[in-house]
Structures are given as structure tokens and as C-alpha cells.
DSSP file (Angstrom, degrees, kcal/mol; ACC not computed):
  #  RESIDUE AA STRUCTURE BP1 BP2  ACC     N-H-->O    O-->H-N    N-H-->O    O-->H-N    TCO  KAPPA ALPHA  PHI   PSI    X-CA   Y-CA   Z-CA
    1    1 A X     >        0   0    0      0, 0.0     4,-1.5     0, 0.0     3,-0.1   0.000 360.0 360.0 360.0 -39.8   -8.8   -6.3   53.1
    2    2 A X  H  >  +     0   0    0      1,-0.3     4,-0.9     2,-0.2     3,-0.3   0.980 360.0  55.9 -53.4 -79.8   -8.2   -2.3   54.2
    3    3 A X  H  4 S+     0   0    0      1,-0.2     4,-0.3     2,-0.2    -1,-0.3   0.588 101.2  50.1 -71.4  -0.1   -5.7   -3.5   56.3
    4    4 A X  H >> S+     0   0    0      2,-0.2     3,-2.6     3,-0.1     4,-1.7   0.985 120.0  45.2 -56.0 -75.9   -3.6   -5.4   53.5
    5    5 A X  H >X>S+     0   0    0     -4,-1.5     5,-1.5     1,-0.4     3,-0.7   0.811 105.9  51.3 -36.4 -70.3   -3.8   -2.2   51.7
    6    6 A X  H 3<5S+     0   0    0     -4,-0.9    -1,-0.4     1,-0.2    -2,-0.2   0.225 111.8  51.1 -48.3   2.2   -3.1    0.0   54.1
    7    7 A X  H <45S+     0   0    0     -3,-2.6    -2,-0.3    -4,-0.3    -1,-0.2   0.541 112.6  45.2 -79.2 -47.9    0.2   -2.1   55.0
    8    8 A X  H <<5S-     0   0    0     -4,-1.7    -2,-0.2    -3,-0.7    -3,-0.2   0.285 119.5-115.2 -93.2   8.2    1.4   -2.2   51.4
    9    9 A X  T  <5 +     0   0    0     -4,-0.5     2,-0.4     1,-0.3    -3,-0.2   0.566  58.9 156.2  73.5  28.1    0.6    1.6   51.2
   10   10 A X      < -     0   0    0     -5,-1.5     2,-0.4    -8,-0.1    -1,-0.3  -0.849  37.9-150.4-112.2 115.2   -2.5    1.3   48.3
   11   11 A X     >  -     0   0    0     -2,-0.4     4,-0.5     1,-0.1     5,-0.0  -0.830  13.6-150.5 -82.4 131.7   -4.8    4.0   48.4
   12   12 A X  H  > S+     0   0    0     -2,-0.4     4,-1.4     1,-0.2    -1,-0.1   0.582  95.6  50.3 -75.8 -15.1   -7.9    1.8   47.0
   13   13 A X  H  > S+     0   0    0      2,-0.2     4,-1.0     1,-0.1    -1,-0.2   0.666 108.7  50.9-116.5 -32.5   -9.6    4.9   45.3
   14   14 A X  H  > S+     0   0    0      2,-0.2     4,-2.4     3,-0.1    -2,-0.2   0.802 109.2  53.5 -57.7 -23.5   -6.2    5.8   43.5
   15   15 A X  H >X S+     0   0    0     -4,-0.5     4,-1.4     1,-0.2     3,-0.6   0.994 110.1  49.1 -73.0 -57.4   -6.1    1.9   42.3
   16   16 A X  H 3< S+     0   0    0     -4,-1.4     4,-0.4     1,-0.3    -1,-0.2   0.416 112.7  43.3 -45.7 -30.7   -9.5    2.7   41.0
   17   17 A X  H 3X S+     0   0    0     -4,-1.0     4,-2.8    -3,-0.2    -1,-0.3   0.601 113.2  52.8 -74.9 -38.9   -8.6    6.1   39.0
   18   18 A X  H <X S+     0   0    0     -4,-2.4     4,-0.8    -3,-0.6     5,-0.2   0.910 111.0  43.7 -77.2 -21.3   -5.8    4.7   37.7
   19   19 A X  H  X S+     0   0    0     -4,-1.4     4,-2.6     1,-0.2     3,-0.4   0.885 115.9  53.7 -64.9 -17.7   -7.8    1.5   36.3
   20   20 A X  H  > S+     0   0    0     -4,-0.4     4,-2.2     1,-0.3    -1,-0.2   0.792 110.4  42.3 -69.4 -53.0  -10.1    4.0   35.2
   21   21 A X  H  X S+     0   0    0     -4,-2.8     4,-1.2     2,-0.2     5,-0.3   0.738 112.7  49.3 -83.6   3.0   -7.5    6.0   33.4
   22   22 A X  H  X S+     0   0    0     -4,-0.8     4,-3.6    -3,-0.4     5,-0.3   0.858 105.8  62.2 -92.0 -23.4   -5.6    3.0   31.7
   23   23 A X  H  X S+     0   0    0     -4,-2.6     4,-1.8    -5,-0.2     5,-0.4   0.908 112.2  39.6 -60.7 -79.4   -9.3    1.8   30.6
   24   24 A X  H  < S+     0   0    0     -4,-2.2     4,-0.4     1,-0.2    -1,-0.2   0.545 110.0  54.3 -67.1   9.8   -9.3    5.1   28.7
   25   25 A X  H  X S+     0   0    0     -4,-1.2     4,-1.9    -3,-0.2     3,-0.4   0.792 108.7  55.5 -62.5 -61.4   -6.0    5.0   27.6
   26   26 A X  H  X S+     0   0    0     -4,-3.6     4,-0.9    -5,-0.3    -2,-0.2   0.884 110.3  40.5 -16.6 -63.0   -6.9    1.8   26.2
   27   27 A X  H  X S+     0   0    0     -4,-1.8     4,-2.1    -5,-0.3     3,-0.4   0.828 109.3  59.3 -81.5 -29.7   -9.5    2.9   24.4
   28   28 A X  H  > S+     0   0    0     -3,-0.4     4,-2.0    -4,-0.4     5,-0.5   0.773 111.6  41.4 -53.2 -48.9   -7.9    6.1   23.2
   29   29 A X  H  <>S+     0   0    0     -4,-1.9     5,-2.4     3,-0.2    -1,-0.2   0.551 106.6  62.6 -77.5 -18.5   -5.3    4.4   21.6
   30   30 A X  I  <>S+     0   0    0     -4,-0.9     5,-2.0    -3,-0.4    -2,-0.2   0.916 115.3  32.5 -93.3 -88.4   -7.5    1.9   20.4
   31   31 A X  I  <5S+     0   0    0     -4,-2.1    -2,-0.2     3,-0.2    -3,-0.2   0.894 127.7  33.4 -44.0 -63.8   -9.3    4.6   18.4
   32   32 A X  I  <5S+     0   0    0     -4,-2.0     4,-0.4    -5,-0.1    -3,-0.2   0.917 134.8  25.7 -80.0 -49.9   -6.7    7.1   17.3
   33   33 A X  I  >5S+     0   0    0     -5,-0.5     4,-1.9    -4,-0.1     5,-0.3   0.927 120.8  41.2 -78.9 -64.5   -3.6    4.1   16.9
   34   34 A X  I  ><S+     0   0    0     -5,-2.4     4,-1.9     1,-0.3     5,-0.3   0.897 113.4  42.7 -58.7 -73.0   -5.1    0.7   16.2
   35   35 A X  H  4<S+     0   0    0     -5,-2.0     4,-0.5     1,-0.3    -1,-0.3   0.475 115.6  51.3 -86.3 -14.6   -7.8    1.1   13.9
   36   36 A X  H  > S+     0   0    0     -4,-0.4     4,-2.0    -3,-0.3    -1,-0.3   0.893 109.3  48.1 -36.8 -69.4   -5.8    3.5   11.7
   37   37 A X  H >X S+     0   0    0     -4,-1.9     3,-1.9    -3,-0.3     4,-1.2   0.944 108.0  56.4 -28.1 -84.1   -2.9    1.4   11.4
   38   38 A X  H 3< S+     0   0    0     -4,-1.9    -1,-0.2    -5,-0.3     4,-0.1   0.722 111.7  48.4 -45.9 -21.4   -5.2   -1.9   10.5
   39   39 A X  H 3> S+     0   0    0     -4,-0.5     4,-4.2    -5,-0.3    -1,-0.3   0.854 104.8  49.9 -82.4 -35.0   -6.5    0.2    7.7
   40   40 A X  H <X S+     0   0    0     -4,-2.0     4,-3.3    -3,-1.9     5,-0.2   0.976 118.0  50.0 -67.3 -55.6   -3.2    1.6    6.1
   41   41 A X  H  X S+     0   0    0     -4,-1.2     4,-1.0     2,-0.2    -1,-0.3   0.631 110.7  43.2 -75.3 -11.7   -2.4   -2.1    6.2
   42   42 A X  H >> S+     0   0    0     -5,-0.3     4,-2.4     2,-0.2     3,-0.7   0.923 112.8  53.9 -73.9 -50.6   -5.5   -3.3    4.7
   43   43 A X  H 3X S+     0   0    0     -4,-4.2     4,-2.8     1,-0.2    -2,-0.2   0.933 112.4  46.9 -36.4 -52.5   -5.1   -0.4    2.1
   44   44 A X  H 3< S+     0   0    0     -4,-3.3     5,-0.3     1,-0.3    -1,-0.2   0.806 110.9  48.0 -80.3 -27.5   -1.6   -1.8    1.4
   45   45 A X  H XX>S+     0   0    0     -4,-1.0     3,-1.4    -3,-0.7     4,-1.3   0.708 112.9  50.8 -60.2 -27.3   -2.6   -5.8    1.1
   46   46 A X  H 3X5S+     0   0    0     -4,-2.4     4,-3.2     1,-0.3    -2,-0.2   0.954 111.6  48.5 -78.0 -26.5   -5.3   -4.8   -1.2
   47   47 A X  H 3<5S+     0   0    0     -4,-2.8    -1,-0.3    -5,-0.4    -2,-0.2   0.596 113.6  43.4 -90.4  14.0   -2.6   -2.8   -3.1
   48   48 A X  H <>5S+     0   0    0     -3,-1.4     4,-3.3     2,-0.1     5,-0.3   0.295 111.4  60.0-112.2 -21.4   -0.1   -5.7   -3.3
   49   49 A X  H  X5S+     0   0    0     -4,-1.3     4,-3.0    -5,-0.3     5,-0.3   0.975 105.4  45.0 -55.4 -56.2   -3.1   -8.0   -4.2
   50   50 A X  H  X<S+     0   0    0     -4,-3.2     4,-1.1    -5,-0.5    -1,-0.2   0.770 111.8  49.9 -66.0 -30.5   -3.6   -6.1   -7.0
   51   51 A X  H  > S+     0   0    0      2,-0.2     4,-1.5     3,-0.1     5,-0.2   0.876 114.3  55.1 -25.5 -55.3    0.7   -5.9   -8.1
   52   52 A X  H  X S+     0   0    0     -4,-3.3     4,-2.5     1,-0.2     5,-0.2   0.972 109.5  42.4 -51.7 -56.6    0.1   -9.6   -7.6
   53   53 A X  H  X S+     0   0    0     -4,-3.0     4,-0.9    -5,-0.3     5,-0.2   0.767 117.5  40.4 -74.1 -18.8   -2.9   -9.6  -10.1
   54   54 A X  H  X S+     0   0    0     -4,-1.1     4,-0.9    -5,-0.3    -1,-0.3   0.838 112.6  51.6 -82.8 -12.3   -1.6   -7.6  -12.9
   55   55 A X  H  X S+     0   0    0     -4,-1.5     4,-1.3     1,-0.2    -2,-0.2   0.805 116.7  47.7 -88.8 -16.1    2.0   -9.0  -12.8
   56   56 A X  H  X S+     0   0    0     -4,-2.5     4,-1.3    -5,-0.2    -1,-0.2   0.786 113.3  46.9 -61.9 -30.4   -0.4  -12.4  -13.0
   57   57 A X  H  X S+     0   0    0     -4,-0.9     4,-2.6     2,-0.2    -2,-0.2   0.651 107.8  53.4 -90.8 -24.7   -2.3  -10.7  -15.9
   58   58 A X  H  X S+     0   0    0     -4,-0.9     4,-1.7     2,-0.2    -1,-0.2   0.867 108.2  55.5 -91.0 -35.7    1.0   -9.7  -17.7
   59   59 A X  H >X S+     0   0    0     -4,-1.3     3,-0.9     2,-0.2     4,-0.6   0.983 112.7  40.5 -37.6 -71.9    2.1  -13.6  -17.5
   60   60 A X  H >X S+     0   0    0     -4,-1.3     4,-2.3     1,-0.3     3,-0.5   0.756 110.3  52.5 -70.6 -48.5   -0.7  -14.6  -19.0
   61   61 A X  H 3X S+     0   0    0     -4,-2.6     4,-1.3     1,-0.2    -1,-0.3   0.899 118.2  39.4 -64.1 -33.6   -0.8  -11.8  -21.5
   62   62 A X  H <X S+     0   0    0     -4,-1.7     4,-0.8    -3,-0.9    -2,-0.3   0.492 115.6  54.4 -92.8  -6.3    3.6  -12.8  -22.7
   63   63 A X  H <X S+     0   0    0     -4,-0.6     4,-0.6    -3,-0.5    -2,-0.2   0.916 112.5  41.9 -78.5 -52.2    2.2  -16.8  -22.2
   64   64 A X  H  X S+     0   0    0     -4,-2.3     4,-1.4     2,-0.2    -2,-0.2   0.861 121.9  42.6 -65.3 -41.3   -0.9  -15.6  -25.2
   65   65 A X  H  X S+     0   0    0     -4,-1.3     4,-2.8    -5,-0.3     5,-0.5   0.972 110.3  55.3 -81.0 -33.9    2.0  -13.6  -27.3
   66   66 A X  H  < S+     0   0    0     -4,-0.8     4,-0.5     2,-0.2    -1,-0.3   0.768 113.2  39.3 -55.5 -27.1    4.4  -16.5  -26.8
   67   67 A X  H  < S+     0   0    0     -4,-0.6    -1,-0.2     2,-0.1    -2,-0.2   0.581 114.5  60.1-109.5  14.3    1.7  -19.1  -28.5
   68   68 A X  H >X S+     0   0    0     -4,-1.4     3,-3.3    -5,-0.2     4,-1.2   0.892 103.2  46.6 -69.3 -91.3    1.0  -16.1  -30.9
   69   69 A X  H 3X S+     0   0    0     -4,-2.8     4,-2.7     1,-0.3     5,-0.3   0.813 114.0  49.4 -20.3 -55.9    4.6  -16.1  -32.1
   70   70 A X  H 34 S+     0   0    0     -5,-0.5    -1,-0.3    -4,-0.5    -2,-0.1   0.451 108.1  50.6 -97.0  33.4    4.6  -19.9  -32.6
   71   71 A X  H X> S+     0   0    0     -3,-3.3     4,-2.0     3,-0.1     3,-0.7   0.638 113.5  50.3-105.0 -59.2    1.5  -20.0  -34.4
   72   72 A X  H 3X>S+     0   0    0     -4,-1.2     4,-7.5     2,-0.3     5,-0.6   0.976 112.3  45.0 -25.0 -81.4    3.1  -17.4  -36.4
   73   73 A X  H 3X5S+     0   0    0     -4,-2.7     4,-1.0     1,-0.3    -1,-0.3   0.789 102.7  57.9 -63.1  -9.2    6.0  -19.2  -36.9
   74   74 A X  H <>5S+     0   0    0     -3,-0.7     4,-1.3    -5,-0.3    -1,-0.3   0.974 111.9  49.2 -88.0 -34.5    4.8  -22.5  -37.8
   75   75 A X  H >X5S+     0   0    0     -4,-2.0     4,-3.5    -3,-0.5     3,-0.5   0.918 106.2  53.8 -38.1 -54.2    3.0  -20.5  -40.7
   76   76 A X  H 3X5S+     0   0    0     -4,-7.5     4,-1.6    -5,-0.3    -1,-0.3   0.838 110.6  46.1 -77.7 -15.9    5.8  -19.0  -41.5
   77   77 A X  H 3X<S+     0   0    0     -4,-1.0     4,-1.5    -5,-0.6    -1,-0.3   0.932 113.0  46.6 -62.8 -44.9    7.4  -22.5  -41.8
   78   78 A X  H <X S+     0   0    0     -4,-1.3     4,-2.6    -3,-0.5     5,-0.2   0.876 112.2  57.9 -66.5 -50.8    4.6  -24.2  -43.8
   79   79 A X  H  X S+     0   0    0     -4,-3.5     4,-0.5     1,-0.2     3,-0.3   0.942 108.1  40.4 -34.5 -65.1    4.9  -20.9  -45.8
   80   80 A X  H >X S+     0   0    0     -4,-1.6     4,-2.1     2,-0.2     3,-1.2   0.829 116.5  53.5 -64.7 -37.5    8.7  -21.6  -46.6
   81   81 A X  H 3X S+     0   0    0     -4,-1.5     4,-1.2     1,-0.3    -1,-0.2   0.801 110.7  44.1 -79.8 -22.2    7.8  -25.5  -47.2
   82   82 A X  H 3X S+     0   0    0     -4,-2.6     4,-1.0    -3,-0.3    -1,-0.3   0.667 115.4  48.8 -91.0  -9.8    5.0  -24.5  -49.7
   83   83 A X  H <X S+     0   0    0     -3,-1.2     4,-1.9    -4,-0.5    -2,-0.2   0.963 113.5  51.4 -81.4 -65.8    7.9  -21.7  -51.5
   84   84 A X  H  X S+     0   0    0     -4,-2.1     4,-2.2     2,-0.2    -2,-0.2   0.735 111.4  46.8 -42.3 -56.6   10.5  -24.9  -51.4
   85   85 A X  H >X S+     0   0    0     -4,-1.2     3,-1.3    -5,-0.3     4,-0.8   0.813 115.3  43.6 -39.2-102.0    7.8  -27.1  -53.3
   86   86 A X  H 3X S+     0   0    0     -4,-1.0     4,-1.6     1,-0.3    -2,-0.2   0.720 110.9  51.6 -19.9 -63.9    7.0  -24.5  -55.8
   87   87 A X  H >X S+     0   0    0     -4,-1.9     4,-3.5     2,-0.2     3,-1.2   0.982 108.7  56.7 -64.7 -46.9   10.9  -23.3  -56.6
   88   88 A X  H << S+     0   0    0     -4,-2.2     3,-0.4    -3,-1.3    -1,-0.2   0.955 101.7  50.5 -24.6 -81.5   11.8  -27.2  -57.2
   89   89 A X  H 3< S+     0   0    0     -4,-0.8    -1,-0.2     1,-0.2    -2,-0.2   0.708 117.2  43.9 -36.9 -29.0    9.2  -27.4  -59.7
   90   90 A X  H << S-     0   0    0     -4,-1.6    -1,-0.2    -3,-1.2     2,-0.2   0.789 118.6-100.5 -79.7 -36.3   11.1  -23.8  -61.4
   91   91 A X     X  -     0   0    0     -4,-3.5     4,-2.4    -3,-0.4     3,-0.4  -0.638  38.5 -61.1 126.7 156.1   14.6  -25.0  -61.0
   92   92 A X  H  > S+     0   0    0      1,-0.2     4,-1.3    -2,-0.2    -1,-0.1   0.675 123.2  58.0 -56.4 -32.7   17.5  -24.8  -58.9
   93   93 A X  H  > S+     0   0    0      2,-0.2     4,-1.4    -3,-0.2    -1,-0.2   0.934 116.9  33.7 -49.9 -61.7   18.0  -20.6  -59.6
   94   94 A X  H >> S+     0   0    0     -3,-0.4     4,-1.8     1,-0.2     3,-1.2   0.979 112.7  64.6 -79.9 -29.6   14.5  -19.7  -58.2
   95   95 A X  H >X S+     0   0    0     -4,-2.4     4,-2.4    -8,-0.6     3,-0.9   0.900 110.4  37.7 -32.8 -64.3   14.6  -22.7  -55.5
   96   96 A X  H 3X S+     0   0    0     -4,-1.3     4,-2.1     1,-0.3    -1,-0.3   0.723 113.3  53.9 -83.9 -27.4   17.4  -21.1  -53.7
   97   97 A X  H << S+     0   0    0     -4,-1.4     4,-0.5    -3,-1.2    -1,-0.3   0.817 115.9  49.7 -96.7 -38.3   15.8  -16.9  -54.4
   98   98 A X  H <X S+     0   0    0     -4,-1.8     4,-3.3    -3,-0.9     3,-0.4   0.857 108.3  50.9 -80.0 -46.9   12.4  -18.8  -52.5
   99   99 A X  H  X S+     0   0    0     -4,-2.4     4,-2.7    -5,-0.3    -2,-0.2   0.944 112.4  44.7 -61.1 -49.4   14.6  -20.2  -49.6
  100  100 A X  H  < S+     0   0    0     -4,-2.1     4,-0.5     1,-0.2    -1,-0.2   0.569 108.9  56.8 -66.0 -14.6   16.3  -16.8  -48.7
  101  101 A X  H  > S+     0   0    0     -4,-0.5     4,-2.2    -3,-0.4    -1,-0.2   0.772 113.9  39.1 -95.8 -50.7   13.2  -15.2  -48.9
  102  102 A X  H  < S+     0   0    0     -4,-3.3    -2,-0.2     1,-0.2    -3,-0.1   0.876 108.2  50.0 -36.1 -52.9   11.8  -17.3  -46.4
  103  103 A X  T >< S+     0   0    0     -4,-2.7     3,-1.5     1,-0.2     4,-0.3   0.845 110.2  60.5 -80.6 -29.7   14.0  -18.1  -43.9
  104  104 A X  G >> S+     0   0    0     -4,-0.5     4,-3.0     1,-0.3     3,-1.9   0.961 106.1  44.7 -58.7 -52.5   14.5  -14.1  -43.9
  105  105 A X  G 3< S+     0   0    0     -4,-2.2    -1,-0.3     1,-0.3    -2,-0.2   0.390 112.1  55.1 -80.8  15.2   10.7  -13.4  -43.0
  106  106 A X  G <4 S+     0   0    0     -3,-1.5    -1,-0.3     3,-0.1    -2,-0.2   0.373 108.9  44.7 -92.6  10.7   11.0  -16.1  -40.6
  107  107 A X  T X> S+     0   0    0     -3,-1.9     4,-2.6    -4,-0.3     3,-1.1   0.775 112.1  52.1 -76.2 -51.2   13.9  -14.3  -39.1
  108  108 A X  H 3X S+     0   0    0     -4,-3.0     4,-5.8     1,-0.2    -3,-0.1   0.957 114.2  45.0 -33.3 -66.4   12.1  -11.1  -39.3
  109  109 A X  H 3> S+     0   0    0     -5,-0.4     4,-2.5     2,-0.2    -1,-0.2   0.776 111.1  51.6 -46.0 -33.8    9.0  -12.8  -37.5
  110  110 A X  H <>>S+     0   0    0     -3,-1.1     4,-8.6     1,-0.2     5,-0.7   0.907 112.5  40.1 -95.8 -53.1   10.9  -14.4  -35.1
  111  111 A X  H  X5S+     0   0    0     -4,-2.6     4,-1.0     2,-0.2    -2,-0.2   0.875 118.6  53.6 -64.4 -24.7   13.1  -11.1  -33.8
  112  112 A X  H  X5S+     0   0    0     -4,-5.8     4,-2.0    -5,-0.3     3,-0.6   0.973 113.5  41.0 -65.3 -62.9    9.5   -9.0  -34.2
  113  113 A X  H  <5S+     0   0    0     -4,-2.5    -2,-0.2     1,-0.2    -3,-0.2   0.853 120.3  42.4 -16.6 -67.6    7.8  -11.7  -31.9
  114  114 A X  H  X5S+     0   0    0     -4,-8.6     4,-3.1     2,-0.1    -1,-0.2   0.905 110.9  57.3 -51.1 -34.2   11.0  -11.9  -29.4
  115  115 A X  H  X<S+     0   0    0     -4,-1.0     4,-1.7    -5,-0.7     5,-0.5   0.996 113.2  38.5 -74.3 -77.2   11.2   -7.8  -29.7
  116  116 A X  H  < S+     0   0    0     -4,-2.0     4,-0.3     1,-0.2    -1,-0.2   0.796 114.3  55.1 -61.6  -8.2    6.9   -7.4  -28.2
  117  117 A X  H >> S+     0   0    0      3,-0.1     4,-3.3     2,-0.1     3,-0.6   0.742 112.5  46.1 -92.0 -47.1    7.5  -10.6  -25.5
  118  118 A X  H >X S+     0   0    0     -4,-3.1     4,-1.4     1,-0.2     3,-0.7   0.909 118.3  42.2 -42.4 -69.2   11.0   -8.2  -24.0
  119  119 A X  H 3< S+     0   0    0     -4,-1.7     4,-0.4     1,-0.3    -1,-0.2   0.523 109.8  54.1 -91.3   6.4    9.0   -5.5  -23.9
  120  120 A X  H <> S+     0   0    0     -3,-0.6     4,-0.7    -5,-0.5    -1,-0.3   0.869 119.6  37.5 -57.2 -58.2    6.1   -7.1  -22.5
  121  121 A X  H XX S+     0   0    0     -4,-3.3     3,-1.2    -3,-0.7     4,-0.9   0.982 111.2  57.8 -39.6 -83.6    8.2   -8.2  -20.0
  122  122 A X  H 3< S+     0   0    0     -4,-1.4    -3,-0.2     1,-0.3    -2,-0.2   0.346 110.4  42.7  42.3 -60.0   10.0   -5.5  -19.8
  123  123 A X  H 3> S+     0   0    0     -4,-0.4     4,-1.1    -5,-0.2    -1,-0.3   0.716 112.5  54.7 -76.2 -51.9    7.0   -3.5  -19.1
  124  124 A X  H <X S+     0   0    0     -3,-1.2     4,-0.6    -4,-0.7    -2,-0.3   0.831 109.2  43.5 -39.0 -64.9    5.7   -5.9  -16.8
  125  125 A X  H  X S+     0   0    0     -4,-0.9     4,-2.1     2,-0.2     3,-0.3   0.714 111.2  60.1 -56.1 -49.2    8.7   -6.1  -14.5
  126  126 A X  H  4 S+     0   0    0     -5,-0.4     4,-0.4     1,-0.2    -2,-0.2   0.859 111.3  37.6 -68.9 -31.0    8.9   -2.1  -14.8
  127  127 A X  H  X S+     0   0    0     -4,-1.1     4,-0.7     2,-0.2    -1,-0.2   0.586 110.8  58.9 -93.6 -15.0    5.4   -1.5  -13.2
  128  128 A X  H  X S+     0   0    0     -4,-0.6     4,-1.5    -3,-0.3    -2,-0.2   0.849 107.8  48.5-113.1 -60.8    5.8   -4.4  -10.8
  129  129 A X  H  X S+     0   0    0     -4,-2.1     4,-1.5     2,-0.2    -2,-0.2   0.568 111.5  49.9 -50.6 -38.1    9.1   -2.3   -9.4
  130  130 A X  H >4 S+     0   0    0     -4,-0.4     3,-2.5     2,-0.2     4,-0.5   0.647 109.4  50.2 -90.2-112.0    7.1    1.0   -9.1
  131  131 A X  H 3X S+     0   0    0     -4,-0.7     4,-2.7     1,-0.4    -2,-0.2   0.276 112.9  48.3 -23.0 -64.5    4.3   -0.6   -7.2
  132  132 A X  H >X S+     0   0    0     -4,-1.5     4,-2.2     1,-0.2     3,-0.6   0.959 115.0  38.6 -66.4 -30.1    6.6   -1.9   -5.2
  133  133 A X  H <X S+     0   0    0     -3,-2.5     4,-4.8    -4,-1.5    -2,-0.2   0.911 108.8  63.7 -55.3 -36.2    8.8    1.3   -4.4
  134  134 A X  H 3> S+     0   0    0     -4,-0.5     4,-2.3    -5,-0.2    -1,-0.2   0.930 107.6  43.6 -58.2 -34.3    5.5    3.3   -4.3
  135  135 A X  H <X S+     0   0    0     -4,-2.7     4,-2.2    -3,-0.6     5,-0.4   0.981 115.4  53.7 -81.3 -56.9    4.5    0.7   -0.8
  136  136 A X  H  X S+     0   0    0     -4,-2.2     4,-2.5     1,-0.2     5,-0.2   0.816 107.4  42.4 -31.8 -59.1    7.9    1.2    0.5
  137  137 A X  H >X S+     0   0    0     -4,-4.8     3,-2.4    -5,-0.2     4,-1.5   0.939 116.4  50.7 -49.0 -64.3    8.0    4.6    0.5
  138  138 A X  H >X S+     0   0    0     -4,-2.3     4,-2.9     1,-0.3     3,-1.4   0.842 109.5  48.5 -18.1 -82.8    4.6    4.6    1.8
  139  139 A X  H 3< S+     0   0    0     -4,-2.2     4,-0.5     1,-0.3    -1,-0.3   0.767 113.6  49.6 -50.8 -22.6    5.5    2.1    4.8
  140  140 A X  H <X S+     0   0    0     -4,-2.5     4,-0.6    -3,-2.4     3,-0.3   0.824 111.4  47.4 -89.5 -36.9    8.6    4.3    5.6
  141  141 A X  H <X S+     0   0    0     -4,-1.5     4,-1.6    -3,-1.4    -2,-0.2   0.801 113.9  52.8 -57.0 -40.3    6.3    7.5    5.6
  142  142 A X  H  X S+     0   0    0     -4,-2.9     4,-0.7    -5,-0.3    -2,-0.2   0.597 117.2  37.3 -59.9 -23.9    3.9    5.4    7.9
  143  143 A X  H  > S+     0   0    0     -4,-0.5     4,-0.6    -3,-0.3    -1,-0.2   0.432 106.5  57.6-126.2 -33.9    6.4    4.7   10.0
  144  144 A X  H  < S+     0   0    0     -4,-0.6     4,-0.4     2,-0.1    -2,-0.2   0.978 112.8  49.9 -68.3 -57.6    8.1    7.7   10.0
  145  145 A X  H  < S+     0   0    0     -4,-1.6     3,-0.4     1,-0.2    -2,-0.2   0.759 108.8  49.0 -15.3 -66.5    4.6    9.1   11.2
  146  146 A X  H  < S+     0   0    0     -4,-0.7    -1,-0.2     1,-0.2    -3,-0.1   0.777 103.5  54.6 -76.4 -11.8    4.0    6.8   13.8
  147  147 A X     <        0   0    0     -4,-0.6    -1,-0.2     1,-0.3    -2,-0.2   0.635 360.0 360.0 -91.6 -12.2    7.3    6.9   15.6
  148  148 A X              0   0    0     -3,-0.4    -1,-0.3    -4,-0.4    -2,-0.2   0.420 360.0 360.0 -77.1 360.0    6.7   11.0   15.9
């Protein structure tokens, strides 16, 4: 076996220092590189999980306002059906003063209703866009970092 070595020109006790040093290169990098990295990237799933779950939570909240708004409006319909009843029974003058009055505060309702789901959305969408920009920068600062 010496002489293999000694023919190919491998000093066996240099082979042995250099596995010696790539095992603690190994490990060095291991320590200071790996397990830093895997944590910034855990940090940064847990902090798109949580994007995930509010922009989930903010669905749910414009799904709630959206069957608010047509609970609302079906009132405000039943409302208008019970003014229309009523203004018959007065006559064709108050009928029509009952109708206008309705259909206007169910216009009202309807463009207040639409107005808080935009800017639910709106809101939603806005926070959803900073979250992400906030990880970008981040991963480009990470990155920036690691390549120094």
C-alpha cells in the first residue's frame, strides 16, 4: 500500500491532515453557515404563514360583511314592501313620496355596504403587499449578507 502511495506521490499523513481539516471545515460551516441560514428561513415561513393567515382572516372577515350587507338589504327591501303596502292604502301621492324614500335608503345601504367591503379589501390587499415587500427586502439583505 506505501508503495501505491509513494508512486502516485501521497504523503499518507498529509491525506490525513487534510481529512482532518475538511472534517473541520465541515463542521465550521455547519455551525456559523447552515444552521443560521435554516433559521432565517424558518423565521420567514413562519412569517408568510402568518400573511397567509390574516389575508385568510380578512376573507373571512369581507365574506361576514358581504352576508351583513345582504341581511341588511333584504331588510331594507321588506322595509320598502311594508312602505308600498302602507302608501296604497293613503293614495297614489304618498305611495310614490314612500317609494323614493325607500329605494333611496336602499341605495344609501347598498353604496355604505359596498364602500366598508373596498376598503376591507382594500386594506387587506395593502397589508398583504407590505408583508410581502417587508420578506423581500429581507431575503435580498440575507443574501446580500451571505455573498460578502
Amino acid at each position: 500500500m506505501e508503495k501505491i502511495l509513494d508512486v502516485f506521490g501521497i504523503d499518507w499523513r498529509l491525506l490525513v491532515i487534510n481529512a482532518i481539516n475538511f472534517g473541520l471545515l465541515l463542521l465550521a460551516l455547519r455551525y456559523f453557515l447552515y444552521r443560521p441560514i435554516m433559521d432565517m428561513l424558518e423565521k420567514r415561513r413562519a412569517r408568510v404563514a402568518e400573511g397567509v393567515k390574516n389575508a385568510e382572516l380578512a376573507e373571512r372577515e369581507l365574506q361576514e360583511t358581504e352576508a351583513a350587507r345582504t341581511v341588511v338589504l333584504a331588510k331594507a327591501g321588506k322595509e320598502a314592501d311594508s312602505l308600498l303596502a302602507h302608501g296604497r292604502e293613503r293614495g297614489m301621492k304618498k305611495e310614490k313620496e314612500l317609494i323614493s324614500a325607500g329605494e333611496a335608503a336602499a341605495e344609501s345601504l347598498m353604496k355604505e355596504a359596498e364602500n366598508q367591503a373596498k376598503e376591507l379589501k382594500a386594506r387587506a390587499i395593502s397589508e398583504s403587499k407590505e408583508e410581502v415587500a417587508k420578506l423581500i427586502v429581507l431575503g435580498m439583505e440575507q443574501t446580500m449578507k451571505s455573498k460578502r
